[in-house]
C-alpha positions as CSV (number, residue, x, y, z in Angstrom):
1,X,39.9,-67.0,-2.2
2,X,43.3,-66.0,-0.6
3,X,45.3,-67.6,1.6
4,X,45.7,-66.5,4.7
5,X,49.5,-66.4,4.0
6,X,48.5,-64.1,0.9
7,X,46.4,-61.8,2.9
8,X,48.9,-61.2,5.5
9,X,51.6,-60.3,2.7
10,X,49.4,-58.3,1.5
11,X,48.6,-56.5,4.2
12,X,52.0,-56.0,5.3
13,X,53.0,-54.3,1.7
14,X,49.8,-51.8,2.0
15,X,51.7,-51.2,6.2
16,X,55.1,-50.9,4.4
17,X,53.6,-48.2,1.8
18,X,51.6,-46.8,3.8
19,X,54.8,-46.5,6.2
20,X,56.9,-44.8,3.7
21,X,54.6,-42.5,2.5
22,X,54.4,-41.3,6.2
23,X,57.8,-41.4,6.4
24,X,58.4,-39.4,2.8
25,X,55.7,-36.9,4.3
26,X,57.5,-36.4,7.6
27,X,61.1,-35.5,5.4
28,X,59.2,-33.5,2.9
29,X,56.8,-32.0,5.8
30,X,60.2,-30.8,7.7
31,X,61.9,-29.3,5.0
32,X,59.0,-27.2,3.9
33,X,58.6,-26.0,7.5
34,X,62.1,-25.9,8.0
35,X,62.9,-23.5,5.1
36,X,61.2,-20.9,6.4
37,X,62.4,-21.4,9.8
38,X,65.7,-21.3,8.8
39,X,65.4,-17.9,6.9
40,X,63.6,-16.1,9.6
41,X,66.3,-17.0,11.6
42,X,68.9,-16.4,9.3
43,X,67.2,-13.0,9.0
44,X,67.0,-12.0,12.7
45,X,70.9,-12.9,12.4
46,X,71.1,-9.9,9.9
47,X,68.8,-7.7,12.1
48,X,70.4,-7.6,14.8
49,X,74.0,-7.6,13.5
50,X,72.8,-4.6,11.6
51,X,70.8,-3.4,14.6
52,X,74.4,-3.8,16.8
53,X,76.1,-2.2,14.2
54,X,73.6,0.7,13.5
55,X,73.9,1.2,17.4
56,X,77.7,1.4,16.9
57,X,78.0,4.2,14.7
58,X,74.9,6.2,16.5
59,X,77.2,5.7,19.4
60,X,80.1,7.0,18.0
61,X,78.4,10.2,16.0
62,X,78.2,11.8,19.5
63,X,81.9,12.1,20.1
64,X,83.2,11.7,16.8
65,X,85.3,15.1,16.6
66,X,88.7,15.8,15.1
67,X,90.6,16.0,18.4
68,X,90.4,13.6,20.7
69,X,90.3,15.8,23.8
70,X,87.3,17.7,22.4
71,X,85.6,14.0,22.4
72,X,86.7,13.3,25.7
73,X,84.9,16.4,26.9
74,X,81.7,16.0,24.8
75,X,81.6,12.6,26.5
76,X,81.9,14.2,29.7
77,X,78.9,16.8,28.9
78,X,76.8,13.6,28.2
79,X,77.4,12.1,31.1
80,X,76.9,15.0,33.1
81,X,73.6,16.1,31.6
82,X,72.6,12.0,32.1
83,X,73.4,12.6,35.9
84,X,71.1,16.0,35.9
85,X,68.1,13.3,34.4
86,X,68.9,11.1,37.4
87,X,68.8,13.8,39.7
88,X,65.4,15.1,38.4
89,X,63.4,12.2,39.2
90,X,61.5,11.4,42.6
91,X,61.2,8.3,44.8
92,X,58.1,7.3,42.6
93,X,60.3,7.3,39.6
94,X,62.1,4.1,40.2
95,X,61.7,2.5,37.0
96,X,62.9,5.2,35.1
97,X,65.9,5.9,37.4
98,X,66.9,2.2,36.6
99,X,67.6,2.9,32.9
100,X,69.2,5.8,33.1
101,X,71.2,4.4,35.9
102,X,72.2,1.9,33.2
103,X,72.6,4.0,30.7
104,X,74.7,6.2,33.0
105,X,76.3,2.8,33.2
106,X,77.4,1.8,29.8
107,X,78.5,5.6,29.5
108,X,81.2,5.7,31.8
109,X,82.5,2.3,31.1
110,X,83.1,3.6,27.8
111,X,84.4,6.3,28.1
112,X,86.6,4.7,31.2
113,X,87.9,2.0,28.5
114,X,89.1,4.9,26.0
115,X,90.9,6.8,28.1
116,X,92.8,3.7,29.9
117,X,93.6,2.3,26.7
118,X,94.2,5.4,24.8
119,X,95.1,8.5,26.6
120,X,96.5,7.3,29.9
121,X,99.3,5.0,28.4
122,X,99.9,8.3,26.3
123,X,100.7,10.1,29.8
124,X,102.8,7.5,30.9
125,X,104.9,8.1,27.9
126,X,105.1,11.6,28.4
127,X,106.3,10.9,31.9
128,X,103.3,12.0,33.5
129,X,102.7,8.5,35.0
130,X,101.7,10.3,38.6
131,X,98.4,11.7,37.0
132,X,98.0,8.5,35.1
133,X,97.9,6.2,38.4
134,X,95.8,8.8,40.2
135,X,93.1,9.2,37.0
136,X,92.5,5.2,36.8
137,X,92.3,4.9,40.9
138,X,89.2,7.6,40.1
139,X,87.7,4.9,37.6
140,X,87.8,2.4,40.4
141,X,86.0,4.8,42.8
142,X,83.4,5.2,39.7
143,X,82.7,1.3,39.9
144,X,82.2,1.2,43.5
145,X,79.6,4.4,43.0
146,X,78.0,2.0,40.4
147,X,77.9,-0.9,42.7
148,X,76.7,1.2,45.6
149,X,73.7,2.2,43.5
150,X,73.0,-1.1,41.7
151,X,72.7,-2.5,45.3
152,X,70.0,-0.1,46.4
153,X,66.1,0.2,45.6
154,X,66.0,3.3,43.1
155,X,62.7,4.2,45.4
156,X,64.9,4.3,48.3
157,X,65.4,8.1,49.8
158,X,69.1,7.5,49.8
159,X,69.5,6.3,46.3
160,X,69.5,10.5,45.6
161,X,71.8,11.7,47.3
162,X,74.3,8.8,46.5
163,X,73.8,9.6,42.8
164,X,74.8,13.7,43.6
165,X,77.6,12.5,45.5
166,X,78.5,10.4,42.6
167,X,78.1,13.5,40.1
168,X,80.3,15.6,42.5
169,X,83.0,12.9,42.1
170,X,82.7,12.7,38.3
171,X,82.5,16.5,37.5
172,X,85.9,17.0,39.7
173,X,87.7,14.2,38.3
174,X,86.3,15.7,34.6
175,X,87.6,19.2,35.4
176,X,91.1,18.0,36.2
177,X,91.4,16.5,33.0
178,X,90.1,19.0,31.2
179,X,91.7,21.9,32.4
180,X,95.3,20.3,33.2
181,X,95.5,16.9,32.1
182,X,94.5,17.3,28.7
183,X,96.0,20.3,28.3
184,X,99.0,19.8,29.1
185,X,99.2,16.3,27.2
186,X,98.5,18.2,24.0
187,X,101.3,20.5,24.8
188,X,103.7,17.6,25.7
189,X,103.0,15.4,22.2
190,X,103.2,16.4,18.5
191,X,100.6,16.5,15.6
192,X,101.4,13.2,14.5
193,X,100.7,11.4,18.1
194,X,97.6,14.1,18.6
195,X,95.9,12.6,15.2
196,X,96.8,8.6,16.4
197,X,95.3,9.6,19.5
198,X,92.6,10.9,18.1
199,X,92.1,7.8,15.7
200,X,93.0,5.1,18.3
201,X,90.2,6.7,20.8
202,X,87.6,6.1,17.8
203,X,88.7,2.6,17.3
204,X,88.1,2.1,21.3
205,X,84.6,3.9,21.3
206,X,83.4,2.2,18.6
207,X,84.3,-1.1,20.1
208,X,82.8,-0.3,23.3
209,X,79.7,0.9,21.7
């Protein structure tokens, strides 16, 4: 017969073991769920830096011209034609006037970015600092048009007519530049500055993408 001293050491080894084989389930049971967990999100990591990425370069196929002016004004096209989408819509639309107005956006604080950082400081060095000040004071008014109509319902009847003053605003301020500004840049610079420009306003795009 065993002791009662026996029978508690014994049941106190068959605890212990019974203990560590929980314990060596629990390690083995989290490794086994954690290598999979680890690689699905190891592999949404690569999705989505290959999404971002993929987005870059989509991004930068629709201005990605040889001259940097001719981007300018293909970027200026887009954003027009995005304004003509928002302009189409009704008060019942508001959902869809909501992306486009973020689309819209993400647009024109790209293409805003570019030309500060890019083509602007170019006209200060050719001494056209005047038109420089006067083109980036119109990128502020742009950013109070986007806050104007971020603050608004999109199924309000005013939200319209802000967005066609706002594509007045961005269609004159585009027509300077493209019929003087840029024009007259080109003619002020040489083909070595035309091509950096041309490169440095990629590198800014795609960044901005």
């Amino acid at each position: 017969m065993a002791t009662r001293t026996q029978s508690r050491t014994s049941n106190r080894s068959r605890s212990d073991n019974g203990r560590s084989r929980s314990r060596d389930r629990s390690a083995f049971s989290w490794e086994d769920n954690a290598a999979p967990m680890i690689g699905a999100a190891l592999a949404g990591m690569a999705v989505g830096l290959l999404a971002n990425y993929g987005r870059k370069l989509v991004a930068q196929s629709f201005i990605a011209t040889d001259d940097w002016a001719e981007s300018l004004i293909a970027e200026h096209e887009l954003v027009l034609a995005t304004f003509d989408k928002m302009l189409a819509t009704d008060d019942s639309q508001a959902m869809q006037r909501s992306l486009l107005l973020g689309k819209l956006a993400h647009m024109l604080d790209r293409h805003a970015y570019s030309e500060e950082h890019v083509v602007y400081p170019a006209l200060r060095e050719a001494n056209d600092k005047s038109d420089a000040e006067m083109l980036e004071t119109e990128h502020g008014e742009v950013k109070e048009f986007l806050f104007r109509l971020k603050g608004m319902e999109a199924s309000d009847a005013a939200w319209i007519d802000t967005v066609r003053e706002f594509r007045n605003s961005v269609a004159a301020h585009a027509r300077m530049e493209e019929e003087e500004v840029f024009p007259r840049l080109k003619d002020q610079i040489d083909d070595q500055l035309d091509s950096k420009l041309t490169r440095e306003l990629a590198k800014a795009s795609f960044m901005m993408a």
